[in-house]
N, C-alpha and C positions, 0 to 999 in steps of 0.2 A: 545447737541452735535449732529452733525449729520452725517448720513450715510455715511459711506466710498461710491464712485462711483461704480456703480456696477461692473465693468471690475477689482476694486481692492480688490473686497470680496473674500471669498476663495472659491475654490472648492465644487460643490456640496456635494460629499462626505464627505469632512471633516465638513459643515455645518451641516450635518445629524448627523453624529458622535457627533459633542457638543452637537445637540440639546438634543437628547438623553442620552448622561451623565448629559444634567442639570436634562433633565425629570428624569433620575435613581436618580439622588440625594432628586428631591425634594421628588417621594419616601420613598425612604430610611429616613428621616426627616419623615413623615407621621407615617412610620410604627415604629420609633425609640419613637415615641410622643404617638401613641398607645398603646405600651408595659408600658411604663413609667406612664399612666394613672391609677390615684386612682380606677376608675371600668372601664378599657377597653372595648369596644365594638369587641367582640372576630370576630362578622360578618363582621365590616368592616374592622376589620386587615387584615383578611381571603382575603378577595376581595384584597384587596395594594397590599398581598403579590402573590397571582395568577397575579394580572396589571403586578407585578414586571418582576414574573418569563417570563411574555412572551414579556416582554419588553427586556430581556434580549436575548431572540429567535431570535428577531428583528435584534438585532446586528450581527448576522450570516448572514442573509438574505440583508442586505444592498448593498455589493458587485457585487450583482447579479442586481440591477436596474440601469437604466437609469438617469441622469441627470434630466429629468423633474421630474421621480418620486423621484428623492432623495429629490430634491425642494419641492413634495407635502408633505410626508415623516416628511421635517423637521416642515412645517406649521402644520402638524399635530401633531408631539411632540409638538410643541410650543404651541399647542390652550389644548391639554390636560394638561399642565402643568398648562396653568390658572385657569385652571376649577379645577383642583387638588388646584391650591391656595383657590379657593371662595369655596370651596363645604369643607374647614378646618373648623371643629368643633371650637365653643368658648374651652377656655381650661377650665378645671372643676376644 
């Protein structure tokens, strides 16, 4: 499928907004698979759940940027989220 034109994408802001509820979710998914785990690794929970809490910060602080920066903003939820995918333990 491809790209909506760029004049028909949304709003920076609202782009920062998804991106960020996907990052909170995938997350949330992380730290839900952590708990659930036969021996948890209590340190990297610890770490999810501190990403989480100031990913959560984030979301206040949006408001206040610029357009370009809500753009950098959202490339940057987006590139943590992958790295959050690849850096996923095998499941035990």
């Amino acid at each position: 499928m491809d790209a909506p034109p760029e004049d028909e994408l949304p709003e920076p802001a609202v782009r920062a907004e998804a991106a960020l509820a996907r990052l909170l979710a995938r997350y949330e998914e992380r730290i839900a698979q952590g708990r659930r785990a036969a021996a948890p690794d209590t340190e990297r929970l610890a770490r999810l759940v501190a990403e989480r809490e100031e990913l959560l910060t984030d979301r206040d602080l949006l408001a206040g940027l610029s357009d370009e920066q809500l753009l950098q903003v959202t490339a940057i939820y987006e590139t943590r989220g992958d790295t959050l995918d690849s850096s996923q333990p095998d499941a035990q």
